[in-house]
C-alpha positions in Angstrom: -53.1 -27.3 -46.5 -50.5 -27.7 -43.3 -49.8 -31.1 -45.0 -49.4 -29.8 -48.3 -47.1 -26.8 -46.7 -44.5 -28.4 -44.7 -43.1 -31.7 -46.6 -40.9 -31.6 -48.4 -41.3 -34.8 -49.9 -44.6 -33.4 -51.5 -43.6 -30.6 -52.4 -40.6 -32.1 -54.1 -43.3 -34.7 -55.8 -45.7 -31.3 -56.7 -42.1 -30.0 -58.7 -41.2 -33.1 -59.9 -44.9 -33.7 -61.9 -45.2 -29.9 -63.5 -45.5 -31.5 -66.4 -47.0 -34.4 -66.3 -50.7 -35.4 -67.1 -52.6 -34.2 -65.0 -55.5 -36.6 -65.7 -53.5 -39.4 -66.0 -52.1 -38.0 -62.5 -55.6 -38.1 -60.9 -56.4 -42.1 -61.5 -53.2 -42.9 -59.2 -53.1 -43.6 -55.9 -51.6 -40.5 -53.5 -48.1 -42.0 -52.2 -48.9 -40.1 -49.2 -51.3 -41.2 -46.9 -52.6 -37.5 -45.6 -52.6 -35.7 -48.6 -54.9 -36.8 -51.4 -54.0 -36.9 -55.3 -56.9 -34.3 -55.4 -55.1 -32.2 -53.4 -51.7 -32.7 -54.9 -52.9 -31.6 -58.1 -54.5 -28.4 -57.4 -51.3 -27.3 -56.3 -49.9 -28.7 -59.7 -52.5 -27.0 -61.4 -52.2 -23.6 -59.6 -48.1 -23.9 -60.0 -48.7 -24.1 -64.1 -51.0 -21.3 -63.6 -48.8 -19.1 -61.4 -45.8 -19.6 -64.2 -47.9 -17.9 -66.7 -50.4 -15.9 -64.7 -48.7 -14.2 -61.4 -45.6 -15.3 -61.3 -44.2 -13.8 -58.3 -46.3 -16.6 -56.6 -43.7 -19.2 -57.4 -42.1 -19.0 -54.0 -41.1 -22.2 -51.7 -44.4 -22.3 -49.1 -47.2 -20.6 -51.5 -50.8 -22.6 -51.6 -52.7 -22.8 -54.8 -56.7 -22.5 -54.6 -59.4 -24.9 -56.7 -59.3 -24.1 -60.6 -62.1 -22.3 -60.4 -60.5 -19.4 -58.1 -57.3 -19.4 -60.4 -59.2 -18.8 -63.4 -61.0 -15.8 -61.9 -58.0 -14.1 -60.7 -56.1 -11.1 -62.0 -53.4 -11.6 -64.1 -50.1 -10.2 -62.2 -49.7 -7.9 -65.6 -53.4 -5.8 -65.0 -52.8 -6.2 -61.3 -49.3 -4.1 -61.4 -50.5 -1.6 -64.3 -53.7 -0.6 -62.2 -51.3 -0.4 -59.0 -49.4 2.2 -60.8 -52.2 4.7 -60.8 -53.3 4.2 -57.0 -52.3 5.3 -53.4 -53.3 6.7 -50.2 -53.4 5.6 -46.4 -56.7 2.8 -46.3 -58.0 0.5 -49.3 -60.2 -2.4 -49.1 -60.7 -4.8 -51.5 -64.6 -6.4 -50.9 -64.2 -9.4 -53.5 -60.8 -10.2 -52.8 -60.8 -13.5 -54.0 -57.3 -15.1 -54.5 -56.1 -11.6 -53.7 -53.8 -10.8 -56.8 -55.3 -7.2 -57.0 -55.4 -6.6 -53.7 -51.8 -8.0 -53.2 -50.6 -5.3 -56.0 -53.1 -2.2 -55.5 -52.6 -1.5 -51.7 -48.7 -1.7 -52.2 -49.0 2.3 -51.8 -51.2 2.4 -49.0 -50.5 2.4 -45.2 -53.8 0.2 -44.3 -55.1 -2.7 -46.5 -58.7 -5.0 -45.4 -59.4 -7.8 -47.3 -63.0 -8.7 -47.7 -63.9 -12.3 -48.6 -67.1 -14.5 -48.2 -65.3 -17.9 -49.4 -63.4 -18.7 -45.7 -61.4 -21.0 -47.1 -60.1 -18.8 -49.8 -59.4 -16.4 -47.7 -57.4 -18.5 -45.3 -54.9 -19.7 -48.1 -54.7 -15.9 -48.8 -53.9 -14.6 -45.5 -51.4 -17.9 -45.4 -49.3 -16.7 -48.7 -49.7 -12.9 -47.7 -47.8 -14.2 -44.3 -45.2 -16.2 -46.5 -44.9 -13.0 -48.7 -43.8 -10.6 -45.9 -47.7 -8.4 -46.2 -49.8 -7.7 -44.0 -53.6 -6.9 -43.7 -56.8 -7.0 -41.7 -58.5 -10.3 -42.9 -62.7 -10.4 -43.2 -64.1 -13.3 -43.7 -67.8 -11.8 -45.0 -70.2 -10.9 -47.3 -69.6 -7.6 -48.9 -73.2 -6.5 -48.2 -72.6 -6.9 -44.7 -69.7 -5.3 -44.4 -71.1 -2.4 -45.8 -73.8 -2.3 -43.4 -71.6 -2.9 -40.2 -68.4 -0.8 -41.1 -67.9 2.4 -39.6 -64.5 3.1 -41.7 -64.0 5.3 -44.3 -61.3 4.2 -47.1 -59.7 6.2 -49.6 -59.9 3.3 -52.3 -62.7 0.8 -52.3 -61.7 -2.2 -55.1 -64.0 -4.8 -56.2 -64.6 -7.4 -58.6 -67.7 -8.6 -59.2 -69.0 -11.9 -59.8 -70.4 -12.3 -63.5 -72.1 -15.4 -63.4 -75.3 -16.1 -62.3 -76.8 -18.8 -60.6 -77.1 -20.9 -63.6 -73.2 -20.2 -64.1 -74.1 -18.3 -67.3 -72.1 -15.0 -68.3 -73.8 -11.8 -67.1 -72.7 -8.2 -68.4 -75.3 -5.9 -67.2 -74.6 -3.9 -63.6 -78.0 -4.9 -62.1 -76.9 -9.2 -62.6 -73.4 -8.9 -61.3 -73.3 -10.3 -57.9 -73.2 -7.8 -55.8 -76.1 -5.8 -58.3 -73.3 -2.4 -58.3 -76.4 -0.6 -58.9 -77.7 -1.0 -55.5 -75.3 -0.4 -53.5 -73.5 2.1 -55.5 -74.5 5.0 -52.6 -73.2 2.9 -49.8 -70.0 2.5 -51.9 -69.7 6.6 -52.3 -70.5 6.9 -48.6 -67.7 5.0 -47.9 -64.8 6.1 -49.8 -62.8 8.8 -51.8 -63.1 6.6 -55.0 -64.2 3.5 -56.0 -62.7 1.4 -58.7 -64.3 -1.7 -59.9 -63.5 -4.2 -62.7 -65.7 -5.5 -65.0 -66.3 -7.4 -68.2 -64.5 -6.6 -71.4 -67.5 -7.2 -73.4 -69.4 -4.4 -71.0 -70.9 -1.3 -73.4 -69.0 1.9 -72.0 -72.4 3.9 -73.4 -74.5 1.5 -71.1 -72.4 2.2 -68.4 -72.3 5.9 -68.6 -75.5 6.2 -68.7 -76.4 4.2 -65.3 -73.0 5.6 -63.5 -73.3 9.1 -63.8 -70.5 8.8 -61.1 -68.0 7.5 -63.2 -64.7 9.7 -63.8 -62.4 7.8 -65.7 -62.5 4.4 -67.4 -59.4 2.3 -68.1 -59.6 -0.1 -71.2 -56.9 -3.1 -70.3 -55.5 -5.4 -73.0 -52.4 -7.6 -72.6 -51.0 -8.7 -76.0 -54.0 -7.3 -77.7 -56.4 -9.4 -76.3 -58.9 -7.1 -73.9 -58.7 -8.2 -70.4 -60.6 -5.7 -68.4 -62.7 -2.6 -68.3 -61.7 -0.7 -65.1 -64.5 2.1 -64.0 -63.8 5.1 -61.0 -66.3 6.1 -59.5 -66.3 9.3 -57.1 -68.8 12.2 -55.8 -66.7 14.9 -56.5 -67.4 17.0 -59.6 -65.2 16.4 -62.8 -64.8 18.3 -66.2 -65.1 14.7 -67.9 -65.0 10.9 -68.3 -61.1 10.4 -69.0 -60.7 6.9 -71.1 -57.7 5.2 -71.2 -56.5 2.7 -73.7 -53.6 0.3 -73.1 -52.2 -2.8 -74.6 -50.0 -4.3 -72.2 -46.8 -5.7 -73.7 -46.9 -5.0 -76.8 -44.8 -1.7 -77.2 -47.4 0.4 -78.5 -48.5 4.0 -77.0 -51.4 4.5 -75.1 -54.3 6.4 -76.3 -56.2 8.5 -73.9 -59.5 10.8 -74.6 -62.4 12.8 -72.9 -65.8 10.3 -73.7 -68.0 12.4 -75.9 -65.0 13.4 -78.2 -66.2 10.7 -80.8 -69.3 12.2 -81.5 -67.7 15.7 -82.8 -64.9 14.0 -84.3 -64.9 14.1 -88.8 -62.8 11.4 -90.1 -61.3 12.1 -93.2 -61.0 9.4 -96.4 -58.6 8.4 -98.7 -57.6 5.3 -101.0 -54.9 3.2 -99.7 -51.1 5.2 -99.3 -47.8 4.3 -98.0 -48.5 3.2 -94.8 -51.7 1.2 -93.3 -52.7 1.1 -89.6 -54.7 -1.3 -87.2 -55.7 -0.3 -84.3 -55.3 -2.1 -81.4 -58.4 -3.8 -79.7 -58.2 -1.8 -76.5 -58.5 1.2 -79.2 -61.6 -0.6 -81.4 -63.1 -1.5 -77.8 -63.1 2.1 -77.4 -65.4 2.8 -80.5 -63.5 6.0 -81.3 -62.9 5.3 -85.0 -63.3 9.1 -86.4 -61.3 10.7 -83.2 -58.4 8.0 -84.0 -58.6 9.9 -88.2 -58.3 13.7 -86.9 -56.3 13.4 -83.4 -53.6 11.3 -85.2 -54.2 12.7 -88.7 -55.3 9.4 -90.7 -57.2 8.7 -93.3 -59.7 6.2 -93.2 -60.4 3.9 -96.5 -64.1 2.9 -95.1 -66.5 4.5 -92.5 -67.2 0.3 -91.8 -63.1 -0.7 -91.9 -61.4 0.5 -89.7 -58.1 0.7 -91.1 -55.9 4.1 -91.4 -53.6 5.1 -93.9 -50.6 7.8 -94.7 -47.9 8.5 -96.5 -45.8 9.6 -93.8 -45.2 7.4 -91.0 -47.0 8.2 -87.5 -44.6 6.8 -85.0 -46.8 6.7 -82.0 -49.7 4.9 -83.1 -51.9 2.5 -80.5 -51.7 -0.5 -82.9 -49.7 -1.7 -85.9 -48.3 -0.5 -88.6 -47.5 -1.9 -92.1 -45.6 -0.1 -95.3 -48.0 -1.6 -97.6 -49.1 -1.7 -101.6 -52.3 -2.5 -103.3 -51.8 -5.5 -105.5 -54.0 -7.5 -107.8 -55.5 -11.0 -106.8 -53.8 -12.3 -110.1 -50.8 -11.2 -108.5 -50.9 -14.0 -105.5 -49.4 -17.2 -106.4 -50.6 -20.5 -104.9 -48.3 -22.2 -101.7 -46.9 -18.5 -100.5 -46.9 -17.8 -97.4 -49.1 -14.7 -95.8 -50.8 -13.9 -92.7 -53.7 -13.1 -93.7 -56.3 -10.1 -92.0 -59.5 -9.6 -93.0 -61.6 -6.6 -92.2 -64.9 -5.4 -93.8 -64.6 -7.9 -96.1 -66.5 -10.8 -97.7 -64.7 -13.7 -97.0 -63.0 -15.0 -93.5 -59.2 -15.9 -93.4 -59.6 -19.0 -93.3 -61.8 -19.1 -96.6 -59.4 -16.8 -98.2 -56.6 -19.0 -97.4 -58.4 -21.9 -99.7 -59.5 -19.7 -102.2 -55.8 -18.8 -103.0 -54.4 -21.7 -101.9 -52.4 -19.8 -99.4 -49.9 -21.2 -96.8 -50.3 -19.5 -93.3 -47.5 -17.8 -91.5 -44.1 -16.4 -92.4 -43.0 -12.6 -92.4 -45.3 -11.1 -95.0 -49.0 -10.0 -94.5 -51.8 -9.6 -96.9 -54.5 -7.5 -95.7 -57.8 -8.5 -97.9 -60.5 -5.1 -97.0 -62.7 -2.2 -99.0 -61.7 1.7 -99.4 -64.7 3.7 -100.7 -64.1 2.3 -104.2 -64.7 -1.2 -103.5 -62.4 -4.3 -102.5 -58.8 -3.9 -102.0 -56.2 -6.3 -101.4 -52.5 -5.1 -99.8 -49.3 -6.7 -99.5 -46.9 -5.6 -97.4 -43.8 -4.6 -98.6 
């Protein structure tokens, strides 16, 4: 790492091959004799990652970790929304990992510990945190015993659990996550105001009710309409409610907040296709609240299984998007346009529907290919 650090002639050879091959890259022989080409390219790898990913780590002296650690980090867009919501005098973040989170969630507190088993992770993280003008108490353990050997108490506990297991397969549940959050959920309490943990996207927010009973407020996190995180907050003290939060990071569109349990009283109504049509964002359709979306906004719905919305008048703040549409014939589409096609509760796929009609992909105009209650419907946009 030293190496890697202070010359400049490799770090001038790192920013010269950005863009090269990287595989290509890997069969040639390092021109320096102390730094290998494996080496060389992880920082390659982790400078492509940062440009995309967290890029207020593209500053002169900042040391990339292996893939794998890049790939499990925070994006820097999550990291500064969560931060947003967060302060006090002591956090600690007991997975800290490559330490994006923690780098953007204690910015608001007085005292920040980071807990990491990996000692050489946690080294390169104490070495950019240096470069980066922070500071923080540096751990190098396992979370479990920390726990059992702290004697501080923490305002916010953070952490991010593994969700692979030993076979490297995906796991969901709270009981496979390494640490098992089930277990040690008491000690976590004990030890803190609130305690916030990040978890799978594809994690069932009934399921997790339901073992949490601790849980206060749940933040659904998409960037660009793709679901990155569920974020859960956990505290002792007694609340009115589970507050859920839905947000699509860059993309414009409002947020959409509600008390769980609201679904469950909420009567959509129904109607056949009108001026406008509306898709909800997948933060939103994460959320499952299909008939609260119908009466808090006050939507129609052409399907209890499509969730699309309609109106005649247009609802400015919607969490999704929004089309001025019309309901056309399929005689009406003429081979070699151009669409963007969306299918939803309907037979046929995009790409299937793109054949059938001979259909050229892209360009301004949408077609939206879906049933109301009285059957299959096909909408242009206007």
């Amino acid at each position: 790492m030293g190496n890697i650090i202070k010359n400049k002639e490799i770090q001038d050879y790192i920013n010269a091959n950005l863009n090269t091959d990287l595989h290509a890259q890997l069969l040639k022989k390092s021109p320096f004799p102390d730094v290998s080409m494996q080496e060389i390219v992880q920082q390659i790898k982790g400078k492509q990652t940062a440009q995309k990913k967290f890029p207020f780590l593209l500053k002169e002296g900042i040391v990339f970790p292996p893939q794998l650690n890049l790939e499990q980090a925070s994006s820097e867009k999550t990291a500064v929304y969560k931060s947003q919501i967060l302060k006090g005098k002591k956090f600690v973040d007991l997975t800290s990992g490559f330490g994006i989170d923690a780098y953007y969630l204690s910015q608001n507190f007085d005292e920040v510990t980071l807990v990491e088993q990996n000692q050489e992770l946690l080294g390169i993280v104490e070495h950019n945190w240096n470069v980066l003008g922070r500071k923080a108490k540096f751990i190098n353990q396992n979370l479990e015993d920390f726990l059992q050997i702290n004697k501080e108490y923490f305002n916010i506990i953070y952490l991010d659990p593994a969700r692979r297991d030993q076979n490297k397969n995906k796991v969901f549940l709270l009981e496979d996550l390494s640490p098992d959050i089930l277990q040690i959920r008491k000690k976590l309490l004990e030890t803190a105001d609130q305690v916030i943990i990040k978890l799978s996207p594809l994690i069932d927010l009934k399921y997790l009710i339901s073992v949490l009973p601790c849980i206060f407020r749940i933040e659904i996190i998409a960037v660009k309409n793709d679901v990155k995180e569920v974020v859960i907050f956990l505290s002792t003290e007694e609340n009115e409610g589970i507050t859920v939060n839905c947000i699509n990071l860059e993309s414009g569109e409002s947020e959409f907040t509600f008390t769980f349990g609201e679904e469950e009283t909420s009567l959509a109504v129904y109607s056949e296709p009108e001026k406008f049509i509306y898709i909800p964002n997948h933060a939103v359709l994460k959320a499952g609240i299909f008939n609260l979306i119908s009466e808090r906004l006050g939507l129609k719905k052409l399907h209890s299984n499509t969730h699309l919305y309609t109106s005649d008048q247009k609802i400015s703040d919607f969490p999704g998007r929004v089309f001025e549409m019309e309901v056309i014939e399929s005689k009406q589409i003429k081979k070699k346009e151009q669409f963007n096609i969306i299918a939803k509760n309907y037979p046929l796929k995009p790409e299937d529907i793109k054949k059938k009609y001979a259909i050229k992909d892209g360009g301004k105009d949408y077609l939206i290919f879906t049933q109301s209650k009285k059957g299959k419907i096909i909408l242009k946009s206007v």
